[in-house]
Biopython code that builds the backbone (N, CA, C, O; Angstrom):
import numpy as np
from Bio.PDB.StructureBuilder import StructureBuilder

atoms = [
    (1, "UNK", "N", (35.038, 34.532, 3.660)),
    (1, "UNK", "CA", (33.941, 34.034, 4.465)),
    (1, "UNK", "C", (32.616, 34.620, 3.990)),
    (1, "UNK", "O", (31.588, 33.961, 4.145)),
    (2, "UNK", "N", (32.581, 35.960, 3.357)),
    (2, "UNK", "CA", (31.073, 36.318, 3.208)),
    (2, "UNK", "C", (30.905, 35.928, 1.740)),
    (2, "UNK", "O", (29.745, 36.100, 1.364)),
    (3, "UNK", "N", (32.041, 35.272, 0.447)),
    (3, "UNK", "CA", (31.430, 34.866, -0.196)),
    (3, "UNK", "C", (30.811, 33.504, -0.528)),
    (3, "UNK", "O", (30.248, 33.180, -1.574)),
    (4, "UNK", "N", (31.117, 32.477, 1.020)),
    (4, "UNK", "CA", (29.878, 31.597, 1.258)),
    (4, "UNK", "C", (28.879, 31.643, 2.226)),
    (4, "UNK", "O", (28.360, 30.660, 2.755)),
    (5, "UNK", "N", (28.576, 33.034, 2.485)),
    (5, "UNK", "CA", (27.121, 33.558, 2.840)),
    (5, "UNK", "C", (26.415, 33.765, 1.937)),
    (5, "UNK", "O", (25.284, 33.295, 1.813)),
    (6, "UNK", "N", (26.987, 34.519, 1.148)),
    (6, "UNK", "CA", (26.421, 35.166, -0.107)),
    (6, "UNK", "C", (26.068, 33.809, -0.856)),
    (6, "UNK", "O", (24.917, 33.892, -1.286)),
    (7, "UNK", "N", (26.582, 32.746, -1.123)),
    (7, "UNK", "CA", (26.162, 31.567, -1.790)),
    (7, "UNK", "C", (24.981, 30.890, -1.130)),
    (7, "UNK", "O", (23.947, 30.524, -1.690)),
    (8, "UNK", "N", (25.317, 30.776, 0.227)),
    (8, "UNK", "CA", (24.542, 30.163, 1.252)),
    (8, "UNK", "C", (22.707, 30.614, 1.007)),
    (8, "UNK", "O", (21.631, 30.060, 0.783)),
    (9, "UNK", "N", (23.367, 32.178, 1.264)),
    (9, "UNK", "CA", (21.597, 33.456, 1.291)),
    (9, "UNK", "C", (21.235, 33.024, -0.461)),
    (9, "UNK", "O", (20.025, 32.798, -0.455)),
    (10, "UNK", "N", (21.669, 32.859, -1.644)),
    (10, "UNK", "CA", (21.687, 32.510, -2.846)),
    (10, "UNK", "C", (20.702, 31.410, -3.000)),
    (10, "UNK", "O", (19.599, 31.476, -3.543)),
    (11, "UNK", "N", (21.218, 30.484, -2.489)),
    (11, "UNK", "CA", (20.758, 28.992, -3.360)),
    (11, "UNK", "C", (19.627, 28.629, -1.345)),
    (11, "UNK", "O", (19.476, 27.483, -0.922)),
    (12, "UNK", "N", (19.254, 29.496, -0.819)),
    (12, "UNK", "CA", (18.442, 28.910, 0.033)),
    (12, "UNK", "C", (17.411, 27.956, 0.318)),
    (12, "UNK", "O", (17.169, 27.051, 1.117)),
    (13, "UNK", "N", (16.924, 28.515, -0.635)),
    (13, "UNK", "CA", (15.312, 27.687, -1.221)),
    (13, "UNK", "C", (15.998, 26.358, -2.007)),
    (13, "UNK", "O", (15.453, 25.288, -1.738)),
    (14, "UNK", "N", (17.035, 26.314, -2.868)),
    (14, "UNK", "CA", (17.621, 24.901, -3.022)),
    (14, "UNK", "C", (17.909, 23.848, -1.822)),
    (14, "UNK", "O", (17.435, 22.716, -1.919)),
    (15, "UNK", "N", (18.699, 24.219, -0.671)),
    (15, "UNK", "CA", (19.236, 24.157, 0.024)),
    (15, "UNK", "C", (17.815, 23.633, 0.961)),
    (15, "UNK", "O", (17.651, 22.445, 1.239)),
    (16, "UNK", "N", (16.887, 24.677, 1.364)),
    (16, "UNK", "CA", (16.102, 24.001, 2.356)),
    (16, "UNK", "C", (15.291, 22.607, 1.277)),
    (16, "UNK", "O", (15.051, 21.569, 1.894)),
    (17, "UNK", "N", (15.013, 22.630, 0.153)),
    (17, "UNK", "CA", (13.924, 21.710, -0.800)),
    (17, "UNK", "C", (14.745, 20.423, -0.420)),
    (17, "UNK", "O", (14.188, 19.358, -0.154)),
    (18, "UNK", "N", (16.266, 20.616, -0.415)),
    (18, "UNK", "CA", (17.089, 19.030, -0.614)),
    (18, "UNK", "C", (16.975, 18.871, 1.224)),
    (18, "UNK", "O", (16.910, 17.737, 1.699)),
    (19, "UNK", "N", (16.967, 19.576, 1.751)),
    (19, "UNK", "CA", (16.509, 18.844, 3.596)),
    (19, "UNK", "C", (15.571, 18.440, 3.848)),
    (19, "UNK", "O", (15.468, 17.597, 4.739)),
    (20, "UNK", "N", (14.321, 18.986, 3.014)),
    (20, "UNK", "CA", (13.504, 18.460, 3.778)),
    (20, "UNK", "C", (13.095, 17.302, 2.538)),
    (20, "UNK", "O", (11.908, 17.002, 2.670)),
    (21, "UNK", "N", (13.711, 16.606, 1.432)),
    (21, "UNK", "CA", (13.851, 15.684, 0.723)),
    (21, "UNK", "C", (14.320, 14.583, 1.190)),
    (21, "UNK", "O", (13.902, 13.479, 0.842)),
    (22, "UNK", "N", (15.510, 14.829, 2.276)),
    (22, "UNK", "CA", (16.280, 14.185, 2.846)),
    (22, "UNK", "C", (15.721, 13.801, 4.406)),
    (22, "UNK", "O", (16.108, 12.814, 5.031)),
    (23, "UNK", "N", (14.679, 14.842, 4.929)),
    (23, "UNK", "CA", (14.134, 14.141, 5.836)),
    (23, "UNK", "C", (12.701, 13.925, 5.832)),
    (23, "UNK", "O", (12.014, 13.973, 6.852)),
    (24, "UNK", "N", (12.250, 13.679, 4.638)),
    (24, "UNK", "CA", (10.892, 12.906, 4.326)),
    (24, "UNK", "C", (11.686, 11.499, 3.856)),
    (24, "UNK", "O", (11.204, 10.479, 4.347)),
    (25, "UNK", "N", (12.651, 11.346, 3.112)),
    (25, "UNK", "CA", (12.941, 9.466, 2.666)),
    (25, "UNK", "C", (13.344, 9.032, 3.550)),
    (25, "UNK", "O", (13.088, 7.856, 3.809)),
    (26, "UNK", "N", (14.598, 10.239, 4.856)),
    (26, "UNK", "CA", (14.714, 9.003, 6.151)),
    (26, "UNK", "C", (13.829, 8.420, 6.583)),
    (26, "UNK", "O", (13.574, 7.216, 6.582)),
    (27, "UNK", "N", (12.905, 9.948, 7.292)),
    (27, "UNK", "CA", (11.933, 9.521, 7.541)),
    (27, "UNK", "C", (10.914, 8.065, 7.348)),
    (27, "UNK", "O", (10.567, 7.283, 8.233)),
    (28, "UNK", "N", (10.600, 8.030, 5.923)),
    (28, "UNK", "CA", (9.664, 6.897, 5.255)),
    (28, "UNK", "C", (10.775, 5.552, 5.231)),
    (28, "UNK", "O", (10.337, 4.403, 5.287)),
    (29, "UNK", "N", (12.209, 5.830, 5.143)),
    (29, "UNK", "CA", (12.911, 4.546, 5.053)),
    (29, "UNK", "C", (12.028, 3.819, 6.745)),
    (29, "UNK", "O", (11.381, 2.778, 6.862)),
    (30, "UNK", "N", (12.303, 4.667, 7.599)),
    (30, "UNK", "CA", (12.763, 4.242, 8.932)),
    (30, "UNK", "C", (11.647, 3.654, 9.300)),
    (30, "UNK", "O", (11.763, 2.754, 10.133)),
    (31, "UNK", "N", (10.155, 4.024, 8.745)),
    (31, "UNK", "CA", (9.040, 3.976, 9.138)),
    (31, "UNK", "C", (8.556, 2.438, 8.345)),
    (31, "UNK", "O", (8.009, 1.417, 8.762)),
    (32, "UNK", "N", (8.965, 2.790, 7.283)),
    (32, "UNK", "CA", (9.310, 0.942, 6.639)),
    (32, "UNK", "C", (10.121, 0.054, 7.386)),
    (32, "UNK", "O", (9.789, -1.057, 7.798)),
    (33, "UNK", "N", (10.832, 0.427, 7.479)),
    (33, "UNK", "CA", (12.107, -0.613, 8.401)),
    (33, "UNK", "C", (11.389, -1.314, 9.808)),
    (33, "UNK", "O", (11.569, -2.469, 10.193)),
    (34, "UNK", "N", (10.515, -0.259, 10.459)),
    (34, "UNK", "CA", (9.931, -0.476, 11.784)),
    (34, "UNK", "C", (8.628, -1.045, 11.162)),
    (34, "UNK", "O", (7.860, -1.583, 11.960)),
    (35, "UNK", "N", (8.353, -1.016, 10.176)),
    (35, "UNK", "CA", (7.050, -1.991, 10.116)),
    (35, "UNK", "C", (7.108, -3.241, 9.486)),
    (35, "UNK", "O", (6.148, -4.008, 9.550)),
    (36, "UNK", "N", (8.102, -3.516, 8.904)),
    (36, "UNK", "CA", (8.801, -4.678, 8.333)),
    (36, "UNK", "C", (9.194, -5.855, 9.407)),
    (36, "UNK", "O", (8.932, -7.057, 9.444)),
    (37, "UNK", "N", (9.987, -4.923, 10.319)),
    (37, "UNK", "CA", (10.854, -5.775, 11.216)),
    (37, "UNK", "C", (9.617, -6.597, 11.838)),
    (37, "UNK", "O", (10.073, -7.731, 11.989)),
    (38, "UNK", "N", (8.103, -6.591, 12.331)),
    (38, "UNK", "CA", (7.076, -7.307, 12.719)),
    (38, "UNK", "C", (6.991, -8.012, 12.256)),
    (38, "UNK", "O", (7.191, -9.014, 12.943)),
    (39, "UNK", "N", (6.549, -8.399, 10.345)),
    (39, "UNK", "CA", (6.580, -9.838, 9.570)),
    (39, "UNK", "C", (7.622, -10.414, 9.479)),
    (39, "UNK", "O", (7.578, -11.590, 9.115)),
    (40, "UNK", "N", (8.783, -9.861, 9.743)),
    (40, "UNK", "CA", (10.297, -10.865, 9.437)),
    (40, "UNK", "C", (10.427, -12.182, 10.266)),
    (40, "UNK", "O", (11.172, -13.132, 10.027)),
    (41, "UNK", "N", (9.755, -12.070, 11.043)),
    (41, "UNK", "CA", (9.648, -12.933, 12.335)),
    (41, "UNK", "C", (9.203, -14.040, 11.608)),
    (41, "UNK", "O", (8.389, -13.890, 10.697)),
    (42, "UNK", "N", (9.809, -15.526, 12.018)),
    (42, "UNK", "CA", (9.015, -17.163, 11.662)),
    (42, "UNK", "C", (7.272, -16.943, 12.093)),
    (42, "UNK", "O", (6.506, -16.385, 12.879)),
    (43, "UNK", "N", (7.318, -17.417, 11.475)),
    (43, "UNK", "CA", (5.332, -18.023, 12.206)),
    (43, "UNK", "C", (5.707, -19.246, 12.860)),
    (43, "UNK", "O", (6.378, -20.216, 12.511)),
    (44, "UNK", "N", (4.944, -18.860, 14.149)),
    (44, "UNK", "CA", (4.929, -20.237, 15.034)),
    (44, "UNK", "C", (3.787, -21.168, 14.610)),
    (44, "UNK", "O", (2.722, -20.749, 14.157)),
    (45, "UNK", "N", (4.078, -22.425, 14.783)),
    (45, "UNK", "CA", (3.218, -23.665, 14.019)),
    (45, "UNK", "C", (3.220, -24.356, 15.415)),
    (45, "UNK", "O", (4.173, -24.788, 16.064)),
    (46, "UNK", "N", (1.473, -24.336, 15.786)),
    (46, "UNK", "CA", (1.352, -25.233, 16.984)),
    (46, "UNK", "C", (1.177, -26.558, 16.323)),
    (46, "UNK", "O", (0.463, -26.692, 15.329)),
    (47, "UNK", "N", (1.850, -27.560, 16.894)),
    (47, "UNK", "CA", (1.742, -29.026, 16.206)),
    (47, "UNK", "C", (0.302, -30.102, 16.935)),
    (47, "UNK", "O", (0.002, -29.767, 18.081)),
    (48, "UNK", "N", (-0.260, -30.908, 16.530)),
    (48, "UNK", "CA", (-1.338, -31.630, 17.504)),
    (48, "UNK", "C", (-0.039, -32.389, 17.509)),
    (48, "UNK", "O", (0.718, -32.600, 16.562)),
    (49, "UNK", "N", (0.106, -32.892, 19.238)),
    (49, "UNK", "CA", (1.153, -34.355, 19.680)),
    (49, "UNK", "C", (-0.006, -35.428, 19.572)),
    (49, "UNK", "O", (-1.045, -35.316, 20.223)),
    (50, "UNK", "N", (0.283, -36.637, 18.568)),
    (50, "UNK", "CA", (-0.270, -37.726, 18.651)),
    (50, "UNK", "C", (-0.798, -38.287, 20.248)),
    (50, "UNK", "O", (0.083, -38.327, 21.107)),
    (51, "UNK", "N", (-2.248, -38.725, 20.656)),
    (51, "UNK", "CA", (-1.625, -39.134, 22.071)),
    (51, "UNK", "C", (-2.154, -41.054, 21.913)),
    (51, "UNK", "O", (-2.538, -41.626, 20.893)),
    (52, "UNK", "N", (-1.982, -41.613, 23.267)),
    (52, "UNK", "CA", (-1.970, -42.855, 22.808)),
    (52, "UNK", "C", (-3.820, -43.243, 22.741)),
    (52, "UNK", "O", (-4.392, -44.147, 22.131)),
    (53, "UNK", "N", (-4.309, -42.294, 23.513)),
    (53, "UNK", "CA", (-5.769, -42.606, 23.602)),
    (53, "UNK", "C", (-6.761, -42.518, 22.536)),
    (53, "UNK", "O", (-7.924, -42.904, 22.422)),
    (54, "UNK", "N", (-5.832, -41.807, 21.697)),
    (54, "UNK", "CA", (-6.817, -41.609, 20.175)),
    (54, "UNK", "C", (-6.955, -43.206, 19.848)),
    (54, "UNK", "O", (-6.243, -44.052, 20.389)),
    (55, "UNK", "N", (-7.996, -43.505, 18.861)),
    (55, "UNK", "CA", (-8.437, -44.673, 18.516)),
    (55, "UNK", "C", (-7.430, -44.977, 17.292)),
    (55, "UNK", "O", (-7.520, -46.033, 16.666)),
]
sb = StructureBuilder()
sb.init_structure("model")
sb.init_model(0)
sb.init_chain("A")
sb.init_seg("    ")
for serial, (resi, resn, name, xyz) in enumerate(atoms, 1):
    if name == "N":
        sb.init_residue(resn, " ", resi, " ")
    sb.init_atom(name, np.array(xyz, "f"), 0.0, 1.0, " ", f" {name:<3s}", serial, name[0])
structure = sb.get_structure()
């Protein structure tokens, strides 16, 4: 058990660089995803209805 402390206390600064790597791209995935999902949407198309009174 203490020789994966000793690895753990070792490679720390590796260890924290790949977390917070891992929570800056969730991060930016998620923040894309939520700003995306707004344009995915159809565009609504108001139509003119012909009426009979036009000339």
């Amino acid at each position: 058990m203490s020789s994966i402390w000793d690895w753990l206390y070792r490679r720390r600064r590796e260890l924290i660089f790949l977390a917070a790597i891992f929570l800056v791209s969730t991060l930016s995935f998620g923040l894309g995803y939520l700003a995306n999902r707004e344009y995915s949407r159809a565009p609504i198309v108001i139509e003119k209805c012909p009426s009979s009174t036009d000339p």
